[in-house]
C-alpha positions as CSV (number, residue, x, y, z in Angstrom):
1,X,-27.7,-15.8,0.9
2,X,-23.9,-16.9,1.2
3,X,-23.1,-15.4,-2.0
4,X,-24.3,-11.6,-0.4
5,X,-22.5,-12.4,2.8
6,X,-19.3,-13.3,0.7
7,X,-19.7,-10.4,-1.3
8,X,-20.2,-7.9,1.6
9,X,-17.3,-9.8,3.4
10,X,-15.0,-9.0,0.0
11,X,-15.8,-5.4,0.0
12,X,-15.2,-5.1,3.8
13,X,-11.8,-6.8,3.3
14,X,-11.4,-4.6,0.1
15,X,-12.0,-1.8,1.9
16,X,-9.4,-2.3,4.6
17,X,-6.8,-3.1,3.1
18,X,-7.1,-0.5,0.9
19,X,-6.3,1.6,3.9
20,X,-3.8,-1.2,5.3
21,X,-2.1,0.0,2.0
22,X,-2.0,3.2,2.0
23,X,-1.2,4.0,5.7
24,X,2.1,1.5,4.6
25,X,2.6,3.5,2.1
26,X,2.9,6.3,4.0
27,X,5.4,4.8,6.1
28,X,7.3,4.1,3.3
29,X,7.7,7.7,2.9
30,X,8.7,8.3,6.0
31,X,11.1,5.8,6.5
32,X,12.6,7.4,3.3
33,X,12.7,10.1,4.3
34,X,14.4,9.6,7.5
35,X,16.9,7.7,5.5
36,X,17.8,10.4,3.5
37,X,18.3,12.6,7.1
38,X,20.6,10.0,8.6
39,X,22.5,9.9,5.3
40,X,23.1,13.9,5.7
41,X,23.7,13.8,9.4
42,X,26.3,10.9,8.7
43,X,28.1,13.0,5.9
44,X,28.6,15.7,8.8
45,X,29.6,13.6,11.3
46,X,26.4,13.7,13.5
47,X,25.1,10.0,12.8
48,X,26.8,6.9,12.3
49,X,26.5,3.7,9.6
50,X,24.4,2.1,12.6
51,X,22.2,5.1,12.3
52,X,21.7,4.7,8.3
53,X,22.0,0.8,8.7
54,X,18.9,1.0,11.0
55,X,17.2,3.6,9.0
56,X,17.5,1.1,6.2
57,X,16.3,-1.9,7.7
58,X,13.2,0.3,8.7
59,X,12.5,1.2,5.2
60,X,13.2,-2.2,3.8
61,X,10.6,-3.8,6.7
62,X,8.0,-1.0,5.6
63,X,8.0,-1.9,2.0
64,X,7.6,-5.8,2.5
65,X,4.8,-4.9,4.6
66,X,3.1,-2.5,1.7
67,X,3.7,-5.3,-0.5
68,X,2.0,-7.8,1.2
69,X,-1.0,-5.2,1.9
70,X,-1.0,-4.6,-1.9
71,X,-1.4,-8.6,-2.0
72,X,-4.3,-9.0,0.5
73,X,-5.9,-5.8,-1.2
74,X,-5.3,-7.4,-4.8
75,X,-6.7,-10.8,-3.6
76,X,-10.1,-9.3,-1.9
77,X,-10.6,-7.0,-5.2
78,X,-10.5,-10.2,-7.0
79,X,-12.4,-11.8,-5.0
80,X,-15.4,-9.1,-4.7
81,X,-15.2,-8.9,-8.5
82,X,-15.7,-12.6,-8.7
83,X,-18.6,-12.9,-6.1
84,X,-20.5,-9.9,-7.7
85,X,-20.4,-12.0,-10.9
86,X,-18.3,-9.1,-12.7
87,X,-15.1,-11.2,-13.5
88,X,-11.6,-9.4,-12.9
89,X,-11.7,-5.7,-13.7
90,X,-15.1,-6.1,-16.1
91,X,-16.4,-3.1,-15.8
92,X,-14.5,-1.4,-13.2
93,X,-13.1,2.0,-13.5
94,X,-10.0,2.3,-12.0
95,X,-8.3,-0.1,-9.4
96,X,-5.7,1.7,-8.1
97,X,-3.6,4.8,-9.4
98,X,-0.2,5.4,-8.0
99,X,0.6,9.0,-8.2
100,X,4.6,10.4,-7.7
101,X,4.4,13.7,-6.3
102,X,7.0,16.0,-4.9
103,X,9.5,12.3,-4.2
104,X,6.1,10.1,-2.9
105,X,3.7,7.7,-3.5
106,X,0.5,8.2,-3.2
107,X,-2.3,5.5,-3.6
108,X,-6.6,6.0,-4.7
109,X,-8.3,3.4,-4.7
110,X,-11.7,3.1,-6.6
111,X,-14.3,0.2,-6.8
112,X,-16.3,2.4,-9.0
113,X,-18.1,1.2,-12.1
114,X,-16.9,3.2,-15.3
């Protein structure tokens, strides 16, 4: 009986922080891209290096939160692959893909059997 409550608590936690990750990533995005607007508005005078300084630290506080999603999400994979008895990635179809498209990430995340 643990074991199922351990493995429905893994996929739970799998499940969110596969979300957790992706809505960082999309942050990520954005706070590049408002980077790259303060770094045109400062070349034509209507920003200043606090603007792109602040804009920075935004984007550098995003990322160290996607990473630490990608490490909760990473840990609860394992640990759902474990307590079904599968062993890490045995089996499994995809983990995650990261797809570039048109200057952003993108994450899918599968738990599907291949």
């Amino acid at each position: 009986l643990n074991a199922v409550e351990d493995v429905q608590s893994s996929l739970s936690l799998t499940r969110q922080s596969g979300r957790q990750v992706a809505a960082f990533q999309r942050a990520v995005n954005a706070s590049n891209d408002v980077l790259v607007l303060s770094e045109r508005s400062y070349e034509v005078g209507a920003a200043t290096l606090l603007d792109i300084i602040d804009a920075e630290t935004r984007l550098f506080a995003n990322r160290l939160a996607l990473a630490s999603a990608l490490r909760t999400w990473t840990s609860s994979y394992v640990q759902l692959q474990v307590g079904a008895g599968k062993g890490w990635l045995v089996g499994a179809k995809q983990v995650y893909v990261v797809q570039r498209e048109n200057g952003k990430n993108t994450f899918d995340f599968s738990l599907e059997k291949g």
